[in-house]
C-alpha positions as CSV (number, residue, x, y, z in Angstrom):
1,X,-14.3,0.4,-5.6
2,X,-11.6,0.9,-8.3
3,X,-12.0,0.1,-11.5
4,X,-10.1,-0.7,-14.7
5,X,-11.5,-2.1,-17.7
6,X,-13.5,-4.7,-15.7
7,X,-11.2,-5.6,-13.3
8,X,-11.0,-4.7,-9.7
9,X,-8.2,-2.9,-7.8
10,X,-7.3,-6.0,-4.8
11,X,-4.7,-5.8,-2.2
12,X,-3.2,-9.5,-2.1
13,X,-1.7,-9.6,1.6
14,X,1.3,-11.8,2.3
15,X,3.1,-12.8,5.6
16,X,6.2,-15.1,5.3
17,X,9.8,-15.4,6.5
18,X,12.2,-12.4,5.3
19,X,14.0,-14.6,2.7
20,X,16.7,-13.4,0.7
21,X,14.9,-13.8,-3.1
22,X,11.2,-14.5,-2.3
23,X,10.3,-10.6,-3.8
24,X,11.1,-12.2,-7.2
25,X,9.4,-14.7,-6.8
26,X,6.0,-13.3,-6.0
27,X,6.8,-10.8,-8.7
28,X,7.2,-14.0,-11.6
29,X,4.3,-14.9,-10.4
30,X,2.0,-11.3,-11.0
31,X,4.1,-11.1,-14.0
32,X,3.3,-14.8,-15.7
33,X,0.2,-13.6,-15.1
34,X,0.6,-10.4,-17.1
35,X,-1.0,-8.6,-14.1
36,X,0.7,-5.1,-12.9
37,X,1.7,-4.6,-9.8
38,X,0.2,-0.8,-9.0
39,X,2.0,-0.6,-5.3
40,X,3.9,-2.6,-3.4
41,X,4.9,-2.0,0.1
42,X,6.9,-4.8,3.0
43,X,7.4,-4.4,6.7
44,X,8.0,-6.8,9.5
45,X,4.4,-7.2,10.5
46,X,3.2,-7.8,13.9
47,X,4.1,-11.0,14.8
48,X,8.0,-11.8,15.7
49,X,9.7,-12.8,12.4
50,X,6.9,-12.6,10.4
51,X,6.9,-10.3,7.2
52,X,4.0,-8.6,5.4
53,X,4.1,-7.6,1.6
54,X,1.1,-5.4,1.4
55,X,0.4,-5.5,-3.2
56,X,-2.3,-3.8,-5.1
57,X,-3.1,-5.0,-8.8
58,X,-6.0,-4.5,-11.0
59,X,-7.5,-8.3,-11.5
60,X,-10.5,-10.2,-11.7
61,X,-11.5,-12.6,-9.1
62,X,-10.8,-15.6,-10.9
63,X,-7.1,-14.6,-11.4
64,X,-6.3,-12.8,-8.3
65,X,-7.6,-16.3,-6.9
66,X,-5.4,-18.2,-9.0
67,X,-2.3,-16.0,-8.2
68,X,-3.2,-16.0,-4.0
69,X,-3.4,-20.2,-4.6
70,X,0.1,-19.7,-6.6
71,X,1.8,-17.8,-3.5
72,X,0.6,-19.9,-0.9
73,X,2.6,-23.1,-2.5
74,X,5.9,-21.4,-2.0
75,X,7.6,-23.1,0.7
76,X,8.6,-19.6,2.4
77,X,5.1,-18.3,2.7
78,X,3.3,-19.0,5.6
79,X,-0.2,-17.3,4.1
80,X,-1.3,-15.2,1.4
81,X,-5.0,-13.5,1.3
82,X,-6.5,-11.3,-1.2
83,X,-9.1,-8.0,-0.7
84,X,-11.1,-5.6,-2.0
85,X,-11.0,-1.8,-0.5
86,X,-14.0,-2.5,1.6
87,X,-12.3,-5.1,3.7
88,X,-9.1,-2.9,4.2
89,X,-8.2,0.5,6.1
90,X,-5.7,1.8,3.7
91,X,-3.4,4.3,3.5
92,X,-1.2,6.0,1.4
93,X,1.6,8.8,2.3
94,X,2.8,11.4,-0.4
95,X,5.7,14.2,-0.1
96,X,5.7,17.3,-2.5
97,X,8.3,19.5,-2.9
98,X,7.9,22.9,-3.5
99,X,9.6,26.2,-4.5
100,X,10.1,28.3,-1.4
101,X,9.2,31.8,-3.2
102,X,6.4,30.3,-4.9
103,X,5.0,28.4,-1.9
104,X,4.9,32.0,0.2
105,X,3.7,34.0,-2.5
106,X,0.8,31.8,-3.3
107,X,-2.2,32.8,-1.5
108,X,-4.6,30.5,0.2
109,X,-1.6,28.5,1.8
110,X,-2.9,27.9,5.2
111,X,-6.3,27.2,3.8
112,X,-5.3,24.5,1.1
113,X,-2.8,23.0,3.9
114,X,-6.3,22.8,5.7
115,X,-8.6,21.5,2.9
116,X,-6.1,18.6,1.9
117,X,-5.1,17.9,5.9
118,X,-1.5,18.1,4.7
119,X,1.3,19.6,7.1
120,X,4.8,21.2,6.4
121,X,7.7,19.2,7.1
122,X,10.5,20.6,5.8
123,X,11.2,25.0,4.8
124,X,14.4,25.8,3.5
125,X,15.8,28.9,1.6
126,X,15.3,26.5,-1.6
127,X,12.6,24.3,-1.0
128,X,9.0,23.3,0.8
129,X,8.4,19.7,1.5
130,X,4.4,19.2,2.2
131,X,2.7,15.2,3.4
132,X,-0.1,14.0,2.7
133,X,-1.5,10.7,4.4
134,X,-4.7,9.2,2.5
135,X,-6.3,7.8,-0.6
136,X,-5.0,7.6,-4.2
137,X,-7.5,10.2,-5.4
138,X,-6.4,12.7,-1.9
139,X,-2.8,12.4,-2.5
140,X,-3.5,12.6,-6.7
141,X,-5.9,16.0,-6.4
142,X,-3.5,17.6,-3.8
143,X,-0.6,17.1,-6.5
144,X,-2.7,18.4,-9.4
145,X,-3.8,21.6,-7.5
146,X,-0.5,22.5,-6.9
147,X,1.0,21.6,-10.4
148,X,-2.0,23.8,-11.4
149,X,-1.1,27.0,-9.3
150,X,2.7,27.1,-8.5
151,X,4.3,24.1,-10.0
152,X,5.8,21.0,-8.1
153,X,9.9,20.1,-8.3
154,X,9.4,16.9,-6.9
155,X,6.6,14.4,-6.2
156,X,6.6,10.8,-4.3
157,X,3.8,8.7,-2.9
158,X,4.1,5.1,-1.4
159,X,3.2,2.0,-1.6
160,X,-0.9,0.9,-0.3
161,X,0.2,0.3,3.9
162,X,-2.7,-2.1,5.1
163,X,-4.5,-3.6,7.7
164,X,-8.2,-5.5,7.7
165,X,-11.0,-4.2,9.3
166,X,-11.2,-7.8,11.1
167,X,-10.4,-7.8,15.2
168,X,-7.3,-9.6,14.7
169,X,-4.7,-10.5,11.8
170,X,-5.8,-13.8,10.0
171,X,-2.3,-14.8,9.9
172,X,-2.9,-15.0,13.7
173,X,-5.9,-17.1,13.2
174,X,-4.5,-19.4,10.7
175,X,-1.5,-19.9,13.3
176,X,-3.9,-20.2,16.7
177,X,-5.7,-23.3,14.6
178,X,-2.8,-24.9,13.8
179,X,-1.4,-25.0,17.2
180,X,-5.3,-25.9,18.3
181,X,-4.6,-29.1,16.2
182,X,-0.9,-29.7,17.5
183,X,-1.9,-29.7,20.7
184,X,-5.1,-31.9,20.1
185,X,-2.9,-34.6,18.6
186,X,-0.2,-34.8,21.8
């Protein structure tokens, strides 16, 4: 589990209604808080009209509590859920960009393209663009070994992309109940 100074690195999930202005207010609410947001990452989700921010911030459970309380109040949020790495399949992507020249010349290309389960997806005259798909520390130790031996011109890695280890979404769940209860009261 990630660490910093005591406090734990959770992913707070949220699924709402893609309103024009509810981004700001989720971030007020981190920021109130004085609590980072590491990475951040929204996609419709996979329920029609539904969106899911997927956030990461180091917190402790008290205050990431507090904050998933805060965001389920807002009238355009239909859930929010906080979790810890060990409830989560997570991924992260990253794209390098490399000189050409140096990228050939280096030995051990097809070997380190191996070791970090990387793959080429761009060669031009100029450049090499190299992804990477994993972990903070995968994405982190591929960027430092090739900082290390031939340099990197660009570097970019995404927000945390999501999904609990649980047989269905708990936004689903939450929304099969409350049509249980509808239908028990007609």
């Amino acid at each position: 589990m990630n660490y910093v100074k005591n406090k734990t690195l959770f992913t707070v999930i949220i699924f709402s209604e893609n309103t024009v202005g509810l981004l700001n207010q989720i971030t007020i609410i981190f920021t109130r808080r004085q609590l980072n947001i590491e990475t951040l990452s929204v996609s419709p989700s996979a329920i029609a009209g539904v969106h899911k921010f997927t956030i990461t911030t180091f917190a402790d459970e008290v205050t990431i509590g507090k904050i998933v309380k805060q965001i389920d109040k807002r009238v355009d949020i239909l859930k929010a859920y906080y979790n810890t790495d060990e409830d989560l399949v997570y991924q992260e992507i990253a794209l390098y960009k490399l000189s050409t020249d140096l990228f050939v010349k280096m030995g051990g290309v097809e070997d380190l393209i191996r070791k970090y389960d990387a793959r080429v997806l761009d060669i031009s005259e100029s450049c090499v663009v190299l992804e990477k798909n994993g972990h903070y520390e995968e994405t982190q130790a591929l960027f430092r070994e090739l900082s290390e031996r031939i340099g990197v011109l660009q570097f970019i890695r995404s927000g945390r992309i999501a999904i609990t280890k649980s047989k269905v979404e708990r936004l689903s769940d939450m929304l099969a109940s409350v049509e249980e209860r509808i239908r028990r009261k007609e």
